[in-house]
Every structure is written in C-alpha cells, then in structure tokens.
C-alpha positions, -999 to +999 in steps of 0.1 A: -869+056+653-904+056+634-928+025+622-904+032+585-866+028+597-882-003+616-898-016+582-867-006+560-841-023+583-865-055+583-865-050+546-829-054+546-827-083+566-852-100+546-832-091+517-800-107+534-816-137+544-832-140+505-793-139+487-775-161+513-806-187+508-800-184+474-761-187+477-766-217+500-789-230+474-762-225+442-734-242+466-758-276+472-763-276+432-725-266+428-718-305+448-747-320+431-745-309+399-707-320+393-691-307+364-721-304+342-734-272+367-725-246+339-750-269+315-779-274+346-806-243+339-811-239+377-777-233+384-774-205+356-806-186+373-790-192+406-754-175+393-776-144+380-795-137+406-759-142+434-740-123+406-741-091+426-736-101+458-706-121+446-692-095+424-695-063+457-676-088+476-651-097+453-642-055+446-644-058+487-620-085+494-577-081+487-569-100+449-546-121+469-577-142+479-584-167+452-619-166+435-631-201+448-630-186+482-655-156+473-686-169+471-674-182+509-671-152+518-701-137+508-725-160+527-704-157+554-710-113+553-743-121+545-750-140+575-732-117+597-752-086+583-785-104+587-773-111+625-763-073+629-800-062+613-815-080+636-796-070+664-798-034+652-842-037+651-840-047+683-819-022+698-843+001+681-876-013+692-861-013+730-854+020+728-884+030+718-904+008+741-925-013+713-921-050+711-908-062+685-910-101+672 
C-alpha cells in the first residue's frame, strides 16, 4: 500500500469521525433544545449537514425499524467504521513496515 491508500483511508476516517461529532452534536441540542429544536438555527444546520448520513442508513436498515431509532443507528455505524479504518491503516502500515501514529 503506497503514501495515497494510507492518506485516503485516513481521509475517511477523518471524515467518520467529522459526521458522528456532528450527529452527537444534533442529539445534545435534540435534549436541550426541547420541542422548539425545529425553530433553533443550529439545530437546522446540524440536520443538513447529518442529512446524508441519516438518509444511506435509513435505505440501509429494514422499514420495520421506526425512524426515531435511525439516527441511533447511524452513530453507532459510524463509530464502528471509524474503529475498522483505523484498524485497517494499521494493518497497512505493519505490513509495510512504516510506523504509523
């Protein structure tokens, strides 16, 4: 594996780590918020930006799982995918004898 799989699977582990921070982020406004969270402009940026992530899991998960469990889910897959990238550069970086931080 060269210097670029190394950078692009760091790339996607940064990228992981960026939409569950920002999912963790729109579930602590979702409890502070209340019921006025569709009015709060931070939580309406928040909902954009985790739109995607939320709406590839929801086409991923069975419709017999109710939607208030989705967005669950998704930081859940996204912590488990950052855990695999990680796993996966290092695996990488062994076997090819560089050290990797």
């Amino acid at each position: 594996m060269t210097g670029i799989e190394l950078q692009a699977l760091s790339v996607l582990r940064a990228l992981a780590e960026i939409a569950g921070m920002f999912l963790l982020a729109q579930g602590a406004l979702f409890l502070l918020a209340g019921g006025r969270r569709e009015q709060n402009f931070v939580y309406q940026m928040f909902s954009i930006i985790t739109r995607p992530v939320i709406s590839t899991t929801r086409f991923m998960m069975p419709k017999l799982i109710a939607d208030k469990y989705i967005a669950f889910i998704a930081f859940f897959l996204l912590f488990w995918l950052w855990i695999l990238l990680a796993y996966v550069r290092q695996v990488a970086c062994e076997l090819n004898g560089l050290v990797c931080g």
